[in-house]
Short mmCIF file of the C-alpha atoms (twelve columns), coordinates in Angstrom:
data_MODEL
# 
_entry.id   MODEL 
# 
loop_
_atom_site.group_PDB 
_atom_site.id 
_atom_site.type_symbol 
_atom_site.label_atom_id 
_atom_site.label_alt_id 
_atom_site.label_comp_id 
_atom_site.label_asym_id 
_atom_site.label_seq_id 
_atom_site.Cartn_x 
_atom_site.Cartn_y 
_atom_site.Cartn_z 
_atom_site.pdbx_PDB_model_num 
ATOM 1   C CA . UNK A 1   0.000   0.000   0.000   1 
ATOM 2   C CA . UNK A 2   1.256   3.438   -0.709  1 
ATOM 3   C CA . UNK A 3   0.644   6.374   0.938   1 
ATOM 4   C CA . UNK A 4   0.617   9.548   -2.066  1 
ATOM 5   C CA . UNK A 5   1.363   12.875  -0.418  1 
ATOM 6   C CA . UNK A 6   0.428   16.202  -2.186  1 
ATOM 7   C CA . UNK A 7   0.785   19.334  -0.818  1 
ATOM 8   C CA . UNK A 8   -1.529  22.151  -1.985  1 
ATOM 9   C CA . UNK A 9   1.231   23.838  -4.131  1 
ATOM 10  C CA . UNK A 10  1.896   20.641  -5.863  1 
ATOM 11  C CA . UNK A 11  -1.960  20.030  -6.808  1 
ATOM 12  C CA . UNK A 12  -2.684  23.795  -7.385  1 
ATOM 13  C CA . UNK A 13  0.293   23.893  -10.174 1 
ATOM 14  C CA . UNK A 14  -0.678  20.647  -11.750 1 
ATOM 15  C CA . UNK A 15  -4.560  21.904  -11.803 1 
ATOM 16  C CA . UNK A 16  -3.677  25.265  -12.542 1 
ATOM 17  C CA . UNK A 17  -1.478  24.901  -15.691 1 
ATOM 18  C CA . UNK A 18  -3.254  23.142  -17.982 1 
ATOM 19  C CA . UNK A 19  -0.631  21.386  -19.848 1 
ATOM 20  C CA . UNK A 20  0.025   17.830  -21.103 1 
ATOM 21  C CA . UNK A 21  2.072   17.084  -18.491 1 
ATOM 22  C CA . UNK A 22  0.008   18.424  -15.510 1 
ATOM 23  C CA . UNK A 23  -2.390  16.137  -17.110 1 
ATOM 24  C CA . UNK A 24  -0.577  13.602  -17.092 1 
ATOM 25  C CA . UNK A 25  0.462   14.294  -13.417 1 
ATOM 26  C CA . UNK A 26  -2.758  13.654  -12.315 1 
ATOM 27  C CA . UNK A 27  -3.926  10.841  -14.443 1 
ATOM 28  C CA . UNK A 28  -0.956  9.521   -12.317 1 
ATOM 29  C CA . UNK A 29  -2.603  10.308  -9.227  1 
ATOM 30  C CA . UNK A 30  -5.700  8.382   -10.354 1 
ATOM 31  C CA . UNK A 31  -4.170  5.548   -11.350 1 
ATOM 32  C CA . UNK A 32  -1.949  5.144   -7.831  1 
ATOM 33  C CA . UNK A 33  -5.786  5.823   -6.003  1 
ATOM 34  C CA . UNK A 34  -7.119  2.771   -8.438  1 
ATOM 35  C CA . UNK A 35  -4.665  0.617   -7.394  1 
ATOM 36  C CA . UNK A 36  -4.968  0.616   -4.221  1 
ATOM 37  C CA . UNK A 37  -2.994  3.817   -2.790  1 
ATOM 38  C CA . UNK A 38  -4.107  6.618   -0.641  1 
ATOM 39  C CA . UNK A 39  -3.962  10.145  -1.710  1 
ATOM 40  C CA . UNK A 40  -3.249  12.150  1.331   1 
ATOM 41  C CA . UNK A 41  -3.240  16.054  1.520   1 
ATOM 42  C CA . UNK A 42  -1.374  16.972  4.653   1 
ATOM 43  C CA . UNK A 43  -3.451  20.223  4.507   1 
ATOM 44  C CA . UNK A 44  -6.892  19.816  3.575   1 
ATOM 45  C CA . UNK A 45  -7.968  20.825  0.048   1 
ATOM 46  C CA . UNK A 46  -11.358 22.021  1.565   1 
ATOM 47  C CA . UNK A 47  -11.026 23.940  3.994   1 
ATOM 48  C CA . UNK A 48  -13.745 24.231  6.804   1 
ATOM 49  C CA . UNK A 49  -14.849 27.683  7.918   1 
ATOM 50  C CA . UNK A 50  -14.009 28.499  11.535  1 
ATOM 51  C CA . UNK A 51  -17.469 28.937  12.692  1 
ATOM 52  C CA . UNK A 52  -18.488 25.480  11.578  1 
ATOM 53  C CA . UNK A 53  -15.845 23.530  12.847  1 
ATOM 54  C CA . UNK A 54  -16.434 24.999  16.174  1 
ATOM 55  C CA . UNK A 55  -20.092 23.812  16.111  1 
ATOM 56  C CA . UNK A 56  -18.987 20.503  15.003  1 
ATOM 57  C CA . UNK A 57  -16.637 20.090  17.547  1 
ATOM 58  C CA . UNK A 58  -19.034 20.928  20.254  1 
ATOM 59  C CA . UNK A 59  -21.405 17.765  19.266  1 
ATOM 60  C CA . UNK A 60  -21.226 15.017  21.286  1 
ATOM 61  C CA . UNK A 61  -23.244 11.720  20.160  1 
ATOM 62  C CA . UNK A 62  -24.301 9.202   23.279  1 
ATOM 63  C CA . UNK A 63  -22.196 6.663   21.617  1 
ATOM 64  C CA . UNK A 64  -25.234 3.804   20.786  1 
ATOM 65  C CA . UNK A 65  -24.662 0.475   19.420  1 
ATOM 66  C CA . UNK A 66  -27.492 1.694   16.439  1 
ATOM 67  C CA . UNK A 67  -25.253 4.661   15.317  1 
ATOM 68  C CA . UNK A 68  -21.903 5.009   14.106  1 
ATOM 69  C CA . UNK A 69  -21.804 7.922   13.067  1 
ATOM 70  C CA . UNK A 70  -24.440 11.122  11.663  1 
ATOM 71  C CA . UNK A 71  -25.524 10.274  7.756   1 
ATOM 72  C CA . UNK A 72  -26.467 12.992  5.249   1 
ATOM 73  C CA . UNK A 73  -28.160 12.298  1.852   1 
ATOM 74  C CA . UNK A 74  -27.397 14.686  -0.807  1 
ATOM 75  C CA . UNK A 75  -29.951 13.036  -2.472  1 
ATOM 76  C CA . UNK A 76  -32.664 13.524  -0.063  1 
ATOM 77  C CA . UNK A 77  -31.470 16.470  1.667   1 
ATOM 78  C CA . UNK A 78  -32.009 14.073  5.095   1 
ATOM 79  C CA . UNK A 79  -29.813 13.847  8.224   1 
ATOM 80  C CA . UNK A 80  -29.813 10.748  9.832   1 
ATOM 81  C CA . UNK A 81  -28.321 9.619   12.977  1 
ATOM 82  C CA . UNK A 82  -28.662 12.438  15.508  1 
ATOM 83  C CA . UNK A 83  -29.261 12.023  19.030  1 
ATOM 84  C CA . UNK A 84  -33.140 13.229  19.145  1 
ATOM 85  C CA . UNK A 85  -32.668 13.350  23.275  1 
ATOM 86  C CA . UNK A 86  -30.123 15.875  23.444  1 
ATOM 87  C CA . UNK A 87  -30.126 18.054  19.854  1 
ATOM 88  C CA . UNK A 88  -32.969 20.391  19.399  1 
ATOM 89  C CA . UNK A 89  -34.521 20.905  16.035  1 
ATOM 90  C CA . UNK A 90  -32.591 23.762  15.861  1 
ATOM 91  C CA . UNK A 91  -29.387 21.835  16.111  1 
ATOM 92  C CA . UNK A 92  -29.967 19.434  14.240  1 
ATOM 93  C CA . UNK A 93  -31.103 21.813  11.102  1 
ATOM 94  C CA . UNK A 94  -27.623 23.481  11.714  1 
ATOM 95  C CA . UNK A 95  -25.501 20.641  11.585  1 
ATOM 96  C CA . UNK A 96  -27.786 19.213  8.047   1 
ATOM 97  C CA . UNK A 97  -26.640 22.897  6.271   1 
ATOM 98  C CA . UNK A 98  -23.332 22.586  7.887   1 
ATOM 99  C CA . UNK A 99  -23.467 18.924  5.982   1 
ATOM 100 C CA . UNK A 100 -24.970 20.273  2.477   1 
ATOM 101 C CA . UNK A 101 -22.059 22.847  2.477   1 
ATOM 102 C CA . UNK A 102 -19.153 20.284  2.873   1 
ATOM 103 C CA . UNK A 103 -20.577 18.145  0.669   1 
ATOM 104 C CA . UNK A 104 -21.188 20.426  -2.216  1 
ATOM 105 C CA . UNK A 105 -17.246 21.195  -1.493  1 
ATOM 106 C CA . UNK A 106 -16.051 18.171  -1.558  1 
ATOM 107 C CA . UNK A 107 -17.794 17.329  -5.109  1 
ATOM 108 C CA . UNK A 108 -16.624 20.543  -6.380  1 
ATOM 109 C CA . UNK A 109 -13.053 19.647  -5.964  1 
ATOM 110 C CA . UNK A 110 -13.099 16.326  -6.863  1 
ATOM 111 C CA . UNK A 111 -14.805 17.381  -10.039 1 
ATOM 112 C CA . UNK A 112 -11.848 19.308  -10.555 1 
ATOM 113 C CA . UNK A 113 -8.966  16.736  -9.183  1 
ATOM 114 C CA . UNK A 114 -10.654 13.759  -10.849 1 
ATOM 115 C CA . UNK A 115 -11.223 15.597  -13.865 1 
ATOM 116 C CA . UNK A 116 -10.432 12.408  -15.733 1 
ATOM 117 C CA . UNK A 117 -13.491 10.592  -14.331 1 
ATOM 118 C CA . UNK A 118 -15.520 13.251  -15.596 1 
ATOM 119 C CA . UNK A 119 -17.878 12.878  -12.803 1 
ATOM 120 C CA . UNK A 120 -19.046 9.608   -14.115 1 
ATOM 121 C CA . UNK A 121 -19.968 8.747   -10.651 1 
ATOM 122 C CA . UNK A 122 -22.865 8.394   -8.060  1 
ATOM 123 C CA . UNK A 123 -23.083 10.884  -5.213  1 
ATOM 124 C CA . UNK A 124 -23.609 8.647   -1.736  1 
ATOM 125 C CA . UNK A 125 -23.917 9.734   1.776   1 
ATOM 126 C CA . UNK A 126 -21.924 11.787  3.465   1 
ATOM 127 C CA . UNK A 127 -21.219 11.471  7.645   1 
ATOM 128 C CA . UNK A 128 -19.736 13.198  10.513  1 
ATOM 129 C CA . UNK A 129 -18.036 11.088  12.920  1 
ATOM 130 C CA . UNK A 130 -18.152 12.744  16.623  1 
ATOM 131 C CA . UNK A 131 -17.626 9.527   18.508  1 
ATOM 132 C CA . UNK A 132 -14.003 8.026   19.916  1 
ATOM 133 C CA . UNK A 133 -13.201 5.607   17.710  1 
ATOM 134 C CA . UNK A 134 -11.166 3.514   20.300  1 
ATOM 135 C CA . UNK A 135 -12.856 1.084   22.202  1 
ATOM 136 C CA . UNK A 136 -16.268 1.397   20.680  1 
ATOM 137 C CA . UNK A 137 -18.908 -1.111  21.595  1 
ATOM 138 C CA . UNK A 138 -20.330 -2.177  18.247  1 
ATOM 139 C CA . UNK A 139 -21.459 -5.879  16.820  1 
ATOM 140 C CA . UNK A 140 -18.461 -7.612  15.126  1 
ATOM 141 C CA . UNK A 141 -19.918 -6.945  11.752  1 
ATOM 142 C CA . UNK A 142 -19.788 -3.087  12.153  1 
ATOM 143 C CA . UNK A 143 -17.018 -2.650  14.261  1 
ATOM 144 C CA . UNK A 144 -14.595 -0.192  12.660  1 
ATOM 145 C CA . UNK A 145 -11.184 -1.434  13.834  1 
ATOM 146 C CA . UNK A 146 -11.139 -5.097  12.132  1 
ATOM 147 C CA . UNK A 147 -9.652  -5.231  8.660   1 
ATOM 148 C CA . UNK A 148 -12.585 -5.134  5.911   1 
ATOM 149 C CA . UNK A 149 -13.040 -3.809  2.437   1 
ATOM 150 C CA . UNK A 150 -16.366 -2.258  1.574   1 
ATOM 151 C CA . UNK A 151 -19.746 -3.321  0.929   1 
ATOM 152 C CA . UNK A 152 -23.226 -2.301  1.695   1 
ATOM 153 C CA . UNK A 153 -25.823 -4.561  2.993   1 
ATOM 154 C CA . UNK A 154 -28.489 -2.322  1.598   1 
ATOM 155 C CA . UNK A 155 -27.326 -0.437  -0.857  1 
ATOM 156 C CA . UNK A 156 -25.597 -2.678  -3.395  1 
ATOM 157 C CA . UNK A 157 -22.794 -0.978  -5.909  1 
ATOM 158 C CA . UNK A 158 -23.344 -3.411  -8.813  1 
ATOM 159 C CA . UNK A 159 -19.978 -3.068  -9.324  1 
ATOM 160 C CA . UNK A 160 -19.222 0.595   -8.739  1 
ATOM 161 C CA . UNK A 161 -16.279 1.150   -6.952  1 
ATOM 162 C CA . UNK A 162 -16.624 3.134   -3.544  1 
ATOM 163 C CA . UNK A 163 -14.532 5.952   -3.276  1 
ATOM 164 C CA . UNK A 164 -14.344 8.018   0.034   1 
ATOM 165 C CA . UNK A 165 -12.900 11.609  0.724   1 
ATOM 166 C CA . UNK A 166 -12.002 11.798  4.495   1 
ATOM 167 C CA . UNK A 167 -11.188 15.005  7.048   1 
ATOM 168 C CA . UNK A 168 -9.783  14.304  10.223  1 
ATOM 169 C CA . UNK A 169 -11.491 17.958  12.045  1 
ATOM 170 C CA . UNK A 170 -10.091 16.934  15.422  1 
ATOM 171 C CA . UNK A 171 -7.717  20.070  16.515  1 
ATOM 172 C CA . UNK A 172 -4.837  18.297  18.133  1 
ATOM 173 C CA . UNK A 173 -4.878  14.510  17.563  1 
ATOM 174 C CA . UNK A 174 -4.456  11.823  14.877  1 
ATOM 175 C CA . UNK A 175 -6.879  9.767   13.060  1 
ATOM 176 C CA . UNK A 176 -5.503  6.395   13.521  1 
ATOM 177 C CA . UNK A 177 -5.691  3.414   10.718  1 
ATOM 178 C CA . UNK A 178 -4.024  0.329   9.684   1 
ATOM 179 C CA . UNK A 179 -4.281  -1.002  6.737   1 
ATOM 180 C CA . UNK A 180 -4.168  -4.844  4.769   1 
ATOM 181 C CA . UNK A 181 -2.522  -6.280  1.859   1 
ATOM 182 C CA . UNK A 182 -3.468  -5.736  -2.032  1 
ATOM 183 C CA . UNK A 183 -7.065  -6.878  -2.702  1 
ATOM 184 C CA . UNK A 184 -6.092  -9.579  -5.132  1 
ATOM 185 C CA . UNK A 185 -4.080  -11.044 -2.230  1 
ATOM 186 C CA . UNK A 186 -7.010  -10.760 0.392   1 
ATOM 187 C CA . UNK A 187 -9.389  -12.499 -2.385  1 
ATOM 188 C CA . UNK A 188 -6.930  -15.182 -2.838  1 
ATOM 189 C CA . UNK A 189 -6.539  -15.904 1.202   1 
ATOM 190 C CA . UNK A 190 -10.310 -16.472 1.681   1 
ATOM 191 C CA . UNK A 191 -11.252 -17.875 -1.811  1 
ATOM 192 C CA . UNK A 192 -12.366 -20.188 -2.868  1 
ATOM 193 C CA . UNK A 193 -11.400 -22.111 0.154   1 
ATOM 194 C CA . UNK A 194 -12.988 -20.212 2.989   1 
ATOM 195 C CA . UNK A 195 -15.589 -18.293 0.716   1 
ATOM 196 C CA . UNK A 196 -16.958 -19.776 -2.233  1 
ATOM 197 C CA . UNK A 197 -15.806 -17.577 -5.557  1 
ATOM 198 C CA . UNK A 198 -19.463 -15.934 -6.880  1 
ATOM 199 C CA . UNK A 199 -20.884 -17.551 -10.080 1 
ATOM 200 C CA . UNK A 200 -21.189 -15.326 -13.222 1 
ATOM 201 C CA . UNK A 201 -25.068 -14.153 -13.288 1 
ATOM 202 C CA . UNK A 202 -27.254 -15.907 -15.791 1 
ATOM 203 C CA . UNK A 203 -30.301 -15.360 -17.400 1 
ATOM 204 C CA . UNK A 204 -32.257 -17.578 -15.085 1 
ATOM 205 C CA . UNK A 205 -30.844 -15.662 -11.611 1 
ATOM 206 C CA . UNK A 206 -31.594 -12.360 -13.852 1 
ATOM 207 C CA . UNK A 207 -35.505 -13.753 -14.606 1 
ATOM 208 C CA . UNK A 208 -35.725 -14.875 -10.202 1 
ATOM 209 C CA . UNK A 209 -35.092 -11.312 -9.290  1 
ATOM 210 C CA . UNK A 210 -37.066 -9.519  -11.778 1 
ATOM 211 C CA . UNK A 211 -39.653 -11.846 -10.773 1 
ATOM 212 C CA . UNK A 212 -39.102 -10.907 -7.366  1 
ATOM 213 C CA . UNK A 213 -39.111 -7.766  -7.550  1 
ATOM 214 C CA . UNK A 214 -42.651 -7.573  -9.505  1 
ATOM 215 C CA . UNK A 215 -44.383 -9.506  -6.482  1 
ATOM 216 C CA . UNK A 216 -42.500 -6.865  -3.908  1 
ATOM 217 C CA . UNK A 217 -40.032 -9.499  -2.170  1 
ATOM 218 C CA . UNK A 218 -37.171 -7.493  -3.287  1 
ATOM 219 C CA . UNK A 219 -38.015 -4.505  -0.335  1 
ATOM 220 C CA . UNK A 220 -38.299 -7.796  1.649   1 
ATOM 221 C CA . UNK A 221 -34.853 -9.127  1.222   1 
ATOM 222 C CA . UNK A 222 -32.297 -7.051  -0.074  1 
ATOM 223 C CA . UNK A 223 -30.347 -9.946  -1.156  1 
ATOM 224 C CA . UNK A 224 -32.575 -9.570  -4.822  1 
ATOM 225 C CA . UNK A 225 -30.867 -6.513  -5.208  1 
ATOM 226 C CA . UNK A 226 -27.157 -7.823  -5.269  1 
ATOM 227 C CA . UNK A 227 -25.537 -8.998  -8.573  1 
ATOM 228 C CA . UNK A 228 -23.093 -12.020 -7.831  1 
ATOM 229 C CA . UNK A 229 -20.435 -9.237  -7.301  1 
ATOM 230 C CA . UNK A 230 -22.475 -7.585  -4.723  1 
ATOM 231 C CA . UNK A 231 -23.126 -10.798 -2.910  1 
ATOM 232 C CA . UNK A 232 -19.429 -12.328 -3.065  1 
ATOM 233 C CA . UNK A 233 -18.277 -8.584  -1.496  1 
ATOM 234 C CA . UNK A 234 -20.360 -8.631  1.496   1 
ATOM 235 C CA . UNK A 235 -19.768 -12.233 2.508   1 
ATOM 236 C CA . UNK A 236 -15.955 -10.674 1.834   1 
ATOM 237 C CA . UNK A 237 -16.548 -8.069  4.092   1 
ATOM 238 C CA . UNK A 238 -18.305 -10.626 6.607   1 
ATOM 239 C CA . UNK A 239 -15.624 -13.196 6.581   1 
ATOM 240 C CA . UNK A 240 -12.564 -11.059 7.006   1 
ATOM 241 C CA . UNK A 241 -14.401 -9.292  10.094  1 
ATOM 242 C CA . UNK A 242 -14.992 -12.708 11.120  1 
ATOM 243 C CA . UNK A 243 -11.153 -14.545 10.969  1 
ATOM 244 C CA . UNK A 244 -9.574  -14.084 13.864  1 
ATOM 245 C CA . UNK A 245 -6.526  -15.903 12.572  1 
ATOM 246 C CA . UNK A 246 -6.391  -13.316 9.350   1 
ATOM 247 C CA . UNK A 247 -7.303  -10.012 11.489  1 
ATOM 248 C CA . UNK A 248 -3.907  -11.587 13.852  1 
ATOM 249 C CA . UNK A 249 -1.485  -12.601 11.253  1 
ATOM 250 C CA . UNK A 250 -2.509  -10.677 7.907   1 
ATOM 251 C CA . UNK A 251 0.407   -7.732  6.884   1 
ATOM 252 C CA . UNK A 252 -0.645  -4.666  8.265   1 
ATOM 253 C CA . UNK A 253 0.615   -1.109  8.002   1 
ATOM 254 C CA . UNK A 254 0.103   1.518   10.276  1 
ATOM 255 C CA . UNK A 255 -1.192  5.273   8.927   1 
ATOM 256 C CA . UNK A 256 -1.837  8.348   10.592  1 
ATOM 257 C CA . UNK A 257 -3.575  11.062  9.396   1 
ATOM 258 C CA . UNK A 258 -2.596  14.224  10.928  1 
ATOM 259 C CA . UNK A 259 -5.239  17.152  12.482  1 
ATOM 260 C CA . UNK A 260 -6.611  18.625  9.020   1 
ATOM 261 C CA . UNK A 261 -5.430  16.562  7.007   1 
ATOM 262 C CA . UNK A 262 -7.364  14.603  4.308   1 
ATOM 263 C CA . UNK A 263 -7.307  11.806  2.190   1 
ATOM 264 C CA . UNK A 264 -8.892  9.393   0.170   1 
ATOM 265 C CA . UNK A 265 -9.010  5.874   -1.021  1 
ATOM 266 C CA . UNK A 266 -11.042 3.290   -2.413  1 
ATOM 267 C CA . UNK A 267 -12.495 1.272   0.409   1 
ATOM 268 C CA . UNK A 268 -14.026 -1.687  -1.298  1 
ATOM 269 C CA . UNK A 269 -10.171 -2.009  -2.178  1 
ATOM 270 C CA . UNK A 270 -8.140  -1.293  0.342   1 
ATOM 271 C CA . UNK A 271 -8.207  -3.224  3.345   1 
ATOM 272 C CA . UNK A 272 -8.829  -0.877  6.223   1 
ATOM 273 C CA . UNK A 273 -9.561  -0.426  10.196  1 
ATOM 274 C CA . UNK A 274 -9.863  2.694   12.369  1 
ATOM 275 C CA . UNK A 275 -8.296  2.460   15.630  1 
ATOM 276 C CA . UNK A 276 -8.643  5.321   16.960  1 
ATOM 277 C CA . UNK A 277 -9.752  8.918   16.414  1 
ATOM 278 C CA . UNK A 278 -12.625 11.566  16.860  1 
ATOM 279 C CA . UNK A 279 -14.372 13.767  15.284  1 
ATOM 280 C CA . UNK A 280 -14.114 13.464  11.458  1 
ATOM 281 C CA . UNK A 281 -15.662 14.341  7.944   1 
ATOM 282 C CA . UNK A 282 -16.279 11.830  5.297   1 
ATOM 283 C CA . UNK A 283 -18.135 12.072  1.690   1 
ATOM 284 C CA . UNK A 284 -18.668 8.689   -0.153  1 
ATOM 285 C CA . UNK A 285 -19.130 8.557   -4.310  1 
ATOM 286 C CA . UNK A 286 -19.940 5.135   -6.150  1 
ATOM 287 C CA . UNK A 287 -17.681 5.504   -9.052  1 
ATOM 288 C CA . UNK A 288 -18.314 4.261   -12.399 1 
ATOM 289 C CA . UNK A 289 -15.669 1.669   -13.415 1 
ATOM 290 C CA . UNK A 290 -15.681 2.159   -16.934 1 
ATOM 291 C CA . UNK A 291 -14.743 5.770   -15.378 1 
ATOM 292 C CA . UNK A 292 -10.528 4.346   -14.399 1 
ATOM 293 C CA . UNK A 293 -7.819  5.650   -16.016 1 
ATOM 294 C CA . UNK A 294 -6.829  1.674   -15.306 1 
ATOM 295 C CA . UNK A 295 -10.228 -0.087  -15.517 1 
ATOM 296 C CA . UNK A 296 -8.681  -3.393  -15.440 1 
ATOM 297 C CA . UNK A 297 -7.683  -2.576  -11.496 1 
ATOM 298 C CA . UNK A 298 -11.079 -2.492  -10.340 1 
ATOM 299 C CA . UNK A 299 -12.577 -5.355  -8.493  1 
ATOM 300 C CA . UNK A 300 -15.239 -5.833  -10.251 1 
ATOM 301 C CA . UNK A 301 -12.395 -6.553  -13.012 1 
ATOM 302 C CA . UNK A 302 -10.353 -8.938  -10.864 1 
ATOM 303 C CA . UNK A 303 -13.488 -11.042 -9.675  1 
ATOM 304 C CA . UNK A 304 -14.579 -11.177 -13.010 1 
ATOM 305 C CA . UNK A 305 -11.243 -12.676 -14.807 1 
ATOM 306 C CA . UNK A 306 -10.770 -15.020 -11.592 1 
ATOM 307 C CA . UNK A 307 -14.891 -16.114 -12.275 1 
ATOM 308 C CA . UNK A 308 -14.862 -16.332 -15.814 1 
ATOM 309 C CA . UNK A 309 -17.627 -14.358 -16.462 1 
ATOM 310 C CA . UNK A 310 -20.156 -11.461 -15.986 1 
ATOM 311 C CA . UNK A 311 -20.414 -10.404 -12.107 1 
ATOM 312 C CA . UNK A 312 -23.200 -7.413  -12.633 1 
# 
């Protein structure tokens, strides 16, 4: 795994000038973030205004097992995830403008940065994460410091890749992570010994869900949803949680992101925990594939060559 460091005179001269070879710089950038690196900007590209990180800071969430953290949807224009006990409407209307603002920033620059992907991409939820990441009591599924890569139980990416933009907003202290080995590598430890490698759709799986979802099973068991590559990724995501012999011996690295700092990575990719850590940022896009400047390094590429045949 490699850690990419820009500063913001390096990406404001290679976005700036226009030329073949600032192109080319960041095509270069893309294709290190596709295969599996982090781009890190020691100083945020989007800055926060004052005002707001002071009310963000001053939020405290009761730490429940049913929240991990305060969800926005873009989509929606919907907060989700507050603690209706102790924020008043008022509060909570705050923080969701507070939330439309950074997330409208964060798609501005990455419109820019990514300028390759030409915003072929779906715009997910973004979150703020108030709570200390270190000794949280979650279920072993969704705890956030054993290794997993990506997946959603309910919203399936058929294939999309998940890229997230993070902001560590605490003022003094790191945002802790480790990080696993290449996602080939983690595919190749669990299948298809442990995990069974997922069968290339067919026209008969294809006609089961369509049929499902005309008699309204499908909002019954989100399972219809998945294609094969959805399905295979979240019993991924289950089973490395899971292995207590892989989350012991697997190759680890150990990252911290400074206060202010952000970065970003593809998650479904990049083996990841949080150990420890408070009060951050985070905007997630589903990102089309087709989209790489190296299409052949996204999963949805490697599962397919290793199945021989269509995942989605």
């Amino acid at each position: 795994m490699a850690v990419v460091s820009i500063s913001l005179g390096e990406m404001n001269e290679a976005l700036g000038s226009g030329d073949v070879r600032a192109m080319e710089q960041v095509r270069g950038w893309c294709a290190q973030l596709e295969a599996g690196g982090i781009i890190y900007f020691p100083e945020t590209p989007v800055p926060i205004p004052e005002e707001d990180l002071r009310f963000l800071l001053g939020q405290h969430q009761t730490g429940s097992r049913l929240h991990k953290n305060i969800a926005y949807k873009p989509d929606r224009d919907q907060l989700t995830g507050t603690d209706k006990k102790a924020a008043s409407p008022e509060t909570v209307e705050q923080l969701r403008g507070l939330m439309r603002r950074y997330s409208a920033g964060i798609v501005r620059f990455l419109g820019e940065f990514l300028a390759p992907y030409e915003r072929r991409w779906i715009l997910d939820y973004a979150s703020f994460r108030p709570i200390e990441e270190e000794g949280r009591d979650l279920p072993l599924r969704r705890r956030n410091d054993l290794l997993h890569a990506d997946a959603f139980p309910t919203r399936p990416t058929r294939g999309r890749r998940i890229l997230r933009f993070f902001h560590n907003i605490h003022p003094t202290r790191t945002r802790d992570w480790v990080v696993g080995e290449p996602f080939p590598q983690v595919v190749g430890r669990f299948a298809p010994g442990k995990l069974a490698m997922p069968r290339p759709d067919n026209a008969m799986a294809r006609a089961g869900k369509g049929l499902a979802q005309a008699v309204g099973l499908a909002k019954l068991a989100p399972q219809w949803k998945r294609t094969p590559y959805d399905e295979f990724m979240m019993r991924l995501h289950n089973a490395m949680k899971e292995d207590g012999d892989f989350q012991r011996d697997c190759v680890k690295e150990y990252v911290q992101f400074a206060p202010g700092s952000s970065w970003m990575v593809y998650t479904e990719t990049v083996p990841h925990a949080v150990l420890g850590g408070q009060y951050a940022l985070e905007q997630t896009f589903l990102v089309d594939p087709a989209a790489m400047v190296t299409p052949e390094s996204a999963p949805i590429a490697v599962l397919e060559k290793m199945a021989g045949g269509r995942l989605i």
